[in-house]
C-alpha positions as CSV (number, residue, x, y, z in Angstrom):
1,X,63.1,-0.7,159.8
2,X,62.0,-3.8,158.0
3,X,58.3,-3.2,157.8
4,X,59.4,0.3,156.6
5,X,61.5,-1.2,153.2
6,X,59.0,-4.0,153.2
7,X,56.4,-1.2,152.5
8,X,58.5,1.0,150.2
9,X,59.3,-2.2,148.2
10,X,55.3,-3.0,147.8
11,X,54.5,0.5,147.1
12,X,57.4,0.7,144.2
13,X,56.1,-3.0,143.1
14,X,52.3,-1.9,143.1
15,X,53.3,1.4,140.7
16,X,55.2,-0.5,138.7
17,X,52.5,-2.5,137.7
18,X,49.6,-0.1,137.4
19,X,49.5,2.5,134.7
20,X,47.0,5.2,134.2
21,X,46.7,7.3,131.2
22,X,44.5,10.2,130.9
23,X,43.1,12.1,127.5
24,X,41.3,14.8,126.3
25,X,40.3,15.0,122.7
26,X,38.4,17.8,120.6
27,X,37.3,17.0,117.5
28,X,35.6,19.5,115.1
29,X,34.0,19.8,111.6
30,X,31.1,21.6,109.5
31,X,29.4,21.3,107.0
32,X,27.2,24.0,104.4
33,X,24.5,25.4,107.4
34,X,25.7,22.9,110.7
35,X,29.4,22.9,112.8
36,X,29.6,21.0,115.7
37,X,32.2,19.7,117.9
38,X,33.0,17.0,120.1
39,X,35.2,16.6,123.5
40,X,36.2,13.5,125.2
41,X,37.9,13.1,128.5
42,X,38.5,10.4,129.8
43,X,41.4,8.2,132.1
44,X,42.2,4.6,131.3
45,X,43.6,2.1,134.0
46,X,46.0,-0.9,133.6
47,X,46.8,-3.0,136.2
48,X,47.5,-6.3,137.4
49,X,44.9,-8.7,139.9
50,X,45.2,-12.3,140.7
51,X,48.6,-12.6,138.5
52,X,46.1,-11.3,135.8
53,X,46.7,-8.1,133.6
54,X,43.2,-5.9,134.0
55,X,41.8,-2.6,132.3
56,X,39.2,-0.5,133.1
57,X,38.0,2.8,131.2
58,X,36.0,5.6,132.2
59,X,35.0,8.5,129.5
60,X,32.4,11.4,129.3
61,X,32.2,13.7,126.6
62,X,29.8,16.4,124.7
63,X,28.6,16.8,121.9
64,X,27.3,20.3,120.1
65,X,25.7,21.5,117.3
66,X,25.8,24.2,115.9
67,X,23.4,26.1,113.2
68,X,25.8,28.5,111.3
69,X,22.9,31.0,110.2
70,X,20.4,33.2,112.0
71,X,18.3,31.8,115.1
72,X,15.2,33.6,113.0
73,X,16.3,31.2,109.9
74,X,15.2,28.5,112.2
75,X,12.1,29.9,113.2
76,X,9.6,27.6,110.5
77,X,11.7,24.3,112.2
78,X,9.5,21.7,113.2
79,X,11.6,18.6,113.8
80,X,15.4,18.0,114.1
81,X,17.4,14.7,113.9
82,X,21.1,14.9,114.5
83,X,23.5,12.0,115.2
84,X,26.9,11.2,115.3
85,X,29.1,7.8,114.9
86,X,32.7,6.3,115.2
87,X,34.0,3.2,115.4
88,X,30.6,1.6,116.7
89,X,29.2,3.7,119.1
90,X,26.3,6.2,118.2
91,X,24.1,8.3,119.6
92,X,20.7,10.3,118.0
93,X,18.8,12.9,119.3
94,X,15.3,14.1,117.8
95,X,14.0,17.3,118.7
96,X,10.5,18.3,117.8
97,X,9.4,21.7,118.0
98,X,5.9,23.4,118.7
99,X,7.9,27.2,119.5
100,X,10.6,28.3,117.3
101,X,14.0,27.3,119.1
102,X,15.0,30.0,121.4
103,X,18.7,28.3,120.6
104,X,20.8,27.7,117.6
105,X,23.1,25.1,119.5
106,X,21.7,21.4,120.2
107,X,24.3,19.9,123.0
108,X,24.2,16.4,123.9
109,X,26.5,15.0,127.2
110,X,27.2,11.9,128.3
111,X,29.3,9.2,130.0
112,X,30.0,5.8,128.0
113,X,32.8,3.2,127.7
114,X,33.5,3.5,124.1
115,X,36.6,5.6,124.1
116,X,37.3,7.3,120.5
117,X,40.6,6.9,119.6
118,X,42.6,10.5,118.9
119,X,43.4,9.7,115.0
120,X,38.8,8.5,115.0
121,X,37.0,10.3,112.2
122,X,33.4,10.9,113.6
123,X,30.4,10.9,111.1
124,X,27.4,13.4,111.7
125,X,24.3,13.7,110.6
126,X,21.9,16.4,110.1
127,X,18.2,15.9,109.1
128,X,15.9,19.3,109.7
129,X,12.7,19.2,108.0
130,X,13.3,18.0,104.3
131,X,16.9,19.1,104.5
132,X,20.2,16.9,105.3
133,X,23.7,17.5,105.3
134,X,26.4,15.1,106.4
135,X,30.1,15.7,107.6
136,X,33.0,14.8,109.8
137,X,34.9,15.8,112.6
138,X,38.4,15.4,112.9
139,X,40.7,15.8,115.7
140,X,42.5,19.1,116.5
141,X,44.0,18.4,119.5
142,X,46.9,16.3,118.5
C-alpha cells in the first residue's frame, strides 16, 4: 500500500510540474494578383530537470501561394520568387520555369523551432518576372 501512494504522489508531483500546450494557427492575406495562407501546429513543453525549469518546442507548418487569376495568365512565367517573414525567421523559394506551370498554387512545408506567435503579422513577398506585390497575413484563428 505504500509503494502504491508513493507512486500516486510522484505521478501527481511529476504533472504538476510539466505543462504542455498545444496550437494551431492560420494566418491568411492577399494582395492585387497573389493570396496565400499559412498554418502552424505545433506543441510546446515545460518542465522541470535537475531542480531546473526546461522548454522545448516542436512546430511544422505550410505555407501556400496562391495566383488569383487564370493558370493560362501564367503561361509567359519564367521565374518566381516568393518569401515570407515574422519575427526573424524567413524562408524563400525561387522557382524557374522552362513549361508553363501546370499549377497556380506554390506550397512550401516545413518543420522549424521558430514558433509564430497567434497576434504575429507575417510579411510576403511576391516577385514574378518584372512584377512585385507585397502583403500580410493575419491570423484568423483567434
Amino acid at each position: 500500500m505504500k509503494k502504491v501512494i508513493t507512486l500516486l504522489f510522484t505521478i501527481v508531483l511529476l504533472t504538476a510540474c510539466s505543462e504542455t500546450t498545444t496550437y494551431n494557427y492560420k494566418f491568411s492575406g492577399e494582395s492585387e494578383y497573389w493570396e496565400a495562407e499559412y498554418s502552424n501546429k505545433g506543441t510546446e513543453k515545460w518542465g522541470e530537470k535537475d531542480g531546473q525549469r526546461t522548454y522545448s518546442n516542436e512546430n511544422s507548418y505550410k505555407f501556400v501561394l496562391k495566383y488569383k487569376g487564370s493558370l493560362e495568365e501564367l503561361s509567359s512565367l519564367q521565374k518566381l520568387e516568393y518569401s515570407f517573414e515574422f519575427n526573424g525567421f524567413s524562408s524563400k523559394s525561387i522557382v524557374e520555369f522552362t513549361d508553363p506551370p501546370s499549377s497556380a498554387t506554390f506550397p512550401v512545408t516545413g518543420k522549424d523551432e521558430a514558433k509564430v506567435g497567434k497576434d504575429e503579422v507575417i510579411k510576403v513577398y511576391v516577385k514574378w518576372d518584372e512584377f512585385e506585390e507585397s502583403f500580410e497575413l493575419h491570423n484568423n484563428s483567434k
